[in-house]
Every structure is written in structure tokens, then in C-alpha cells.
C-alpha positions in Angstrom: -6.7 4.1 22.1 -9.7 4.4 19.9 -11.2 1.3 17.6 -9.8 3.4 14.6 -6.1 3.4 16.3 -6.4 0.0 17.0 -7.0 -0.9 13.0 -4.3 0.8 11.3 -1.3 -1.8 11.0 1.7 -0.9 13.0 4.5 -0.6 9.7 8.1 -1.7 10.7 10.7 1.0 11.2 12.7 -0.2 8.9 9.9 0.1 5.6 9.6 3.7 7.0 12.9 4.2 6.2 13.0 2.2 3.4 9.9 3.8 1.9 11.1 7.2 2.7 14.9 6.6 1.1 13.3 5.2 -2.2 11.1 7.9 -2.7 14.1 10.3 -1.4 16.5 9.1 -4.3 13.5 8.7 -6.9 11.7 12.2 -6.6 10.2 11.9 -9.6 8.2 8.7 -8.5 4.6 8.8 -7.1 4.2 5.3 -6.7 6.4 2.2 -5.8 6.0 -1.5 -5.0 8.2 -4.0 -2.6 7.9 -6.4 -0.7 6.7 -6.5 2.8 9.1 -6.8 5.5 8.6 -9.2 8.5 5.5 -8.8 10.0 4.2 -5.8 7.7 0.5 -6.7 6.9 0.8 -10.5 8.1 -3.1 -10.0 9.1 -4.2 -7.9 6.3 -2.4 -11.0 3.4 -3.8 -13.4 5.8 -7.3 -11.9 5.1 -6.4 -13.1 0.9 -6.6 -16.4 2.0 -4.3 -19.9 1.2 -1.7 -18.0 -1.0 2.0 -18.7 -1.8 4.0 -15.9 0.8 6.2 -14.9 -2.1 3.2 -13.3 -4.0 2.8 -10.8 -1.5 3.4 -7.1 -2.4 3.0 -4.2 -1.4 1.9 -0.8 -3.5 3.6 2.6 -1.8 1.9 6.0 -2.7 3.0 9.6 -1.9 0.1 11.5 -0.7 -0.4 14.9 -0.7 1.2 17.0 2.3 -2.1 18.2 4.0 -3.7 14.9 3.6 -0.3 13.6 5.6 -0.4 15.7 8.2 -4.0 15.8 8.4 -3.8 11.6 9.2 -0.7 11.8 10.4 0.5 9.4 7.5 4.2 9.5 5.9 3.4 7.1 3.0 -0.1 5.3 2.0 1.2 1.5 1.5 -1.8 -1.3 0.1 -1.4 -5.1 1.1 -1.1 -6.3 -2.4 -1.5 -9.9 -3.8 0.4 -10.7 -7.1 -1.7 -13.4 -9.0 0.1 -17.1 -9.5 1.6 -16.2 -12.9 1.6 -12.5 -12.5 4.5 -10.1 -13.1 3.9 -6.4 -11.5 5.9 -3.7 -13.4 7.7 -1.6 -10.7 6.4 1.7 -12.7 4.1 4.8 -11.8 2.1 4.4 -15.4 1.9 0.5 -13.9 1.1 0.7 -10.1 -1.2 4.2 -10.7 -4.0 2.2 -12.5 -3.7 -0.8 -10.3 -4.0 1.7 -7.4 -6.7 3.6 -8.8 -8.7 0.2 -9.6 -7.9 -0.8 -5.6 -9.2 2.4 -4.2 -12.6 2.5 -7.0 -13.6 -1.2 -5.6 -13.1 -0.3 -2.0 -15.4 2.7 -2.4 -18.3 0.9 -3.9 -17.9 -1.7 -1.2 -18.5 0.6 1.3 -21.2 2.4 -0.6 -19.5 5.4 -2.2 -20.7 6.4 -5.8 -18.6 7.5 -8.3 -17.3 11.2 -8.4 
């Protein structure tokens, strides 16, 4: 197994199928967010530090078909922390900019400039 195998999370069966149903019934969507199942990210939320277990989230995208089968990838899901008072909108105009603001930060923290 390769270092970059052993980094990519193992996700549940089950939020396969669950992420693949949703976005089955709801063709329209690009974007979703649930909670995690059992043991989906527990390292990753760990990583947020002391937080309350029901804030965690987490942000599904579709990607494009050659990027999936270029990673082998179904779904992109994000580890997701909701904020103490925070309520998340469970809608593409919501989740794309939250997304797009997730992806922007982790590119600059690994030294990417802006496109």
C-alpha cells in the first residue's frame, strides 16, 4: 500500500450508499451535507480539536466523471465542523460557497496561488 493509500479515510459502506441514493433521487443536486456515520472521519474531526460530536458534518460533492475515475472516487465528502451556534442550510447555493471557501484555504496552505 502506498503512503497516499494509507491517508485517504476508509468511508462506511453504508454513506456510499447513502451518498449515492441521495444524489440518485435528487439529480438536480451538486452538493449535500449529513452527518457522518460511525467511524466516518473520527481522525480527520479529531484533528478540530475539543468540539461537541453533534457539530460534526459532513459536505458531499459530485465530481466530474473523468476526475472519478481518474481517482477512483464515487463522491468527494469534506470533514465539516458546524460552529457552536451555527445553522448549515442543506442547499447547493449554501454548501457551493462554503466548499469553494474550504478548497481556496487548503490551496494557499499548501502553496497554490490563485487561478
Amino acid at each position: 500500500m502506498s503512503d497516499r493509500q494509507s491517508q485517504i479515510p476508509t468511508i462506511p459502506a453504508e454513506a456510499k450508499l447513502d451518498d449515492r441514493a441521495f444524489f440518485g433521487q435528487h439529480k438536480d443536486r451538486k452538493f449535500r451535507l449529513r452527518e457522518p456515520f460511525p467511524g466516518e472521519y473520527t481522525v480527520e474531526f479529531r484533528q478540530f480539536g475539543m468540539h461537541n460530536e453533534d457539530r460534526r458534518r459532513i459536505i458531499v460533492a459530485r465530481i466530474a466523471a473523468n476526475m472519478a475515475r481518474r481517482h477512483n472516487l464515487d463522491y468527494m465528502r469534506i470533514p465539516f465542523l458546524l460552529f457552536a451556534d451555527e445553522t448549515v442550510e442543506d442547499t447547493d447555493e449554501v454548501l457551493a460557497p462554503i466548499l469553494d471557501k474550504i478548497m481556496r484555504d487548503a490551496a494557499a496552505g499548501m502553496g497554490m496561488k490563485r487561478g
